[in-house]
C-alpha positions as CSV (number, residue, x, y, z in Angstrom):
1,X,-261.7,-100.2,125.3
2,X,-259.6,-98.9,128.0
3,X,-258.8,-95.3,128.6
4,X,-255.1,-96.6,127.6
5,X,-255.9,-98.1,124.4
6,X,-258.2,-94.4,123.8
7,X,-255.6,-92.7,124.0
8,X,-253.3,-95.1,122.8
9,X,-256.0,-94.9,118.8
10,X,-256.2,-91.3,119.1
11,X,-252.6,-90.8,119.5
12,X,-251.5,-93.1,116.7
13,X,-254.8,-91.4,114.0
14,X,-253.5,-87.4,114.7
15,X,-249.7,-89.2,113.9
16,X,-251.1,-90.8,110.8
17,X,-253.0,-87.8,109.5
18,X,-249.8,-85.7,109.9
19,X,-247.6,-88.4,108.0
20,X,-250.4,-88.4,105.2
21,X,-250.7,-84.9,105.1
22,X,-246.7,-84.3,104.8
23,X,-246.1,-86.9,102.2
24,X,-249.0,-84.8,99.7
25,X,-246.8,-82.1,100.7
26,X,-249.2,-80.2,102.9
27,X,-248.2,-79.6,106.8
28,X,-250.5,-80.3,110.1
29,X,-248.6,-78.6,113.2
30,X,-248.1,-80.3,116.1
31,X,-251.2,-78.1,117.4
32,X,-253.3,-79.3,114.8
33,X,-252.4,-82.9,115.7
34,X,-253.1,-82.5,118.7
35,X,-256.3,-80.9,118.1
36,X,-257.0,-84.2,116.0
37,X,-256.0,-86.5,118.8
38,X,-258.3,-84.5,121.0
39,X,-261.2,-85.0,119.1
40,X,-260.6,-88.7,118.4
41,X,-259.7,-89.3,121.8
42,X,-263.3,-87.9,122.9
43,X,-265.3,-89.1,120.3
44,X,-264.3,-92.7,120.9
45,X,-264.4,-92.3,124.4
46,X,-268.4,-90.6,124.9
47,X,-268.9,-93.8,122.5
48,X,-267.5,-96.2,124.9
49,X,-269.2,-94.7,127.7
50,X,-272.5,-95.7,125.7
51,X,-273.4,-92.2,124.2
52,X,-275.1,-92.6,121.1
53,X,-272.7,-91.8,117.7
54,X,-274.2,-89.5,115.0
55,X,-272.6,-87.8,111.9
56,X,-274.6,-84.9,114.2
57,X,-273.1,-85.5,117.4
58,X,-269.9,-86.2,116.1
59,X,-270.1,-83.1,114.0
60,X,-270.9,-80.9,116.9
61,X,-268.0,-82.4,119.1
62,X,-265.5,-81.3,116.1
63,X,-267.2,-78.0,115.7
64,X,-266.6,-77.2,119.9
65,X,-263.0,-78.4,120.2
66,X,-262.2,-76.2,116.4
67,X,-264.1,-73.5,118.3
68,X,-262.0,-73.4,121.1
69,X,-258.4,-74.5,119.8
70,X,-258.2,-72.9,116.3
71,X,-256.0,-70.4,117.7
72,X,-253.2,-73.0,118.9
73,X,-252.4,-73.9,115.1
74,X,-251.2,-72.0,112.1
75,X,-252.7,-75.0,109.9
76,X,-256.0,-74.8,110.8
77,X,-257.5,-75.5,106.9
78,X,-255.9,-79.2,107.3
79,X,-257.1,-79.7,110.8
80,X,-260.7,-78.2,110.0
81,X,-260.8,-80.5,106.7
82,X,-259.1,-83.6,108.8
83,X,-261.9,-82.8,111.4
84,X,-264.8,-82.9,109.3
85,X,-264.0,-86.7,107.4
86,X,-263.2,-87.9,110.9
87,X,-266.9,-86.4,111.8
88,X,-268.6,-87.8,108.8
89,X,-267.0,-91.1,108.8
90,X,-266.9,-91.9,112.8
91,X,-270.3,-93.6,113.1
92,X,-269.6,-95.6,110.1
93,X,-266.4,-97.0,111.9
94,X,-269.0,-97.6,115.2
95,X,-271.5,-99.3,113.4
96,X,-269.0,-101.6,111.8
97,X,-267.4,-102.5,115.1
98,X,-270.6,-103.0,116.9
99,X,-271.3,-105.1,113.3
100,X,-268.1,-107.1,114.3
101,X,-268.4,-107.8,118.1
102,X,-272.0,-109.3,117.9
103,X,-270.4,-111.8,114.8
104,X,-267.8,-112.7,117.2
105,X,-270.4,-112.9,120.2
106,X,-272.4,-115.5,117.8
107,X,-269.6,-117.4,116.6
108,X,-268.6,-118.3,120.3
109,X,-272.1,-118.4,121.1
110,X,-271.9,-121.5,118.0
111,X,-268.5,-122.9,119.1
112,X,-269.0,-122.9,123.1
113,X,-270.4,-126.3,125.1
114,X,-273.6,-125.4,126.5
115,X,-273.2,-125.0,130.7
116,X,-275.4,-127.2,133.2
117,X,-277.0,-125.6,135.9
C-alpha cells in the first residue's frame, strides 16, 4: 500500500466509527477520531513496512497513542473501547489479506504462460 492509500483507510475507518457511533446515539469527537485515524494509520503502516502484527503489538501501539492523546478528547470511553476492537481484531484483518494475496499470487501463477529463458 502506499502512504496515500494509509492514510487514505485510516481516514475513511475513524469517519466510519464516528457515523456508527452517532447513529447508536453515542458521540466520538473529532479528537477522538482522530485519535482513531492515528492509530489505524500506524498500525497498517509498521505492517506494511514488514513489522510483525500481534493482538500484543497492536495492543501496545493503542495503549501509547491513548497514553499520550486522551487529553485531546472529551469522549475518551468510545475512543478507548473503538481502540481496543481495532487492537484485537487487526491481525485478524492481516492474516486474511496476506490469506488473499498469496491466492491471487497462485491463481496468476495457474493462468500465466510459462517464460523461456
Amino acid at each position: 500500500m502506499t502512504s496515500k492509500e494509509i492514510a487514505d483507510l485510516a481516514a475513511w475507518t475513524a469517519n466510519s466509527i464516528q457515523t456508527t457511533l452517532k447513529f447508536d446515539g453515542r458521540k466520538l469527537d473529532d479528537a477522538g477520531a482522530d485519535i482513531i485515524r492515528e492509530y489505524v494509520q500506524t498500525d497498517l503502516t509498521n505492517w506494511d513496512r514488514g513489522n510483525k502484527v500481534t493482538v500484543e503489538t497492536s495492543t501496545r501501539l493503542a495503549q501509547d497513542i491513548m497514553a499520550q492523546r486522551r487529553h485531546e478528547t472529551q469522549t475518551e470511553n468510545e475512543v478507548f473501547i473503538s481502540l481496543s476492537v481495532l487492537s484485537s481484531k487487526f491481525h485478524e484483518f492481516v492474516e486474511d489479506q496476506l490469506r488473499q494475496r498469496a491466492a491471487e499470487a497462485k491463481r496468476l501463477a495457474a493462468t500465466m504462460p510459462a517464460i523461456k529463458v
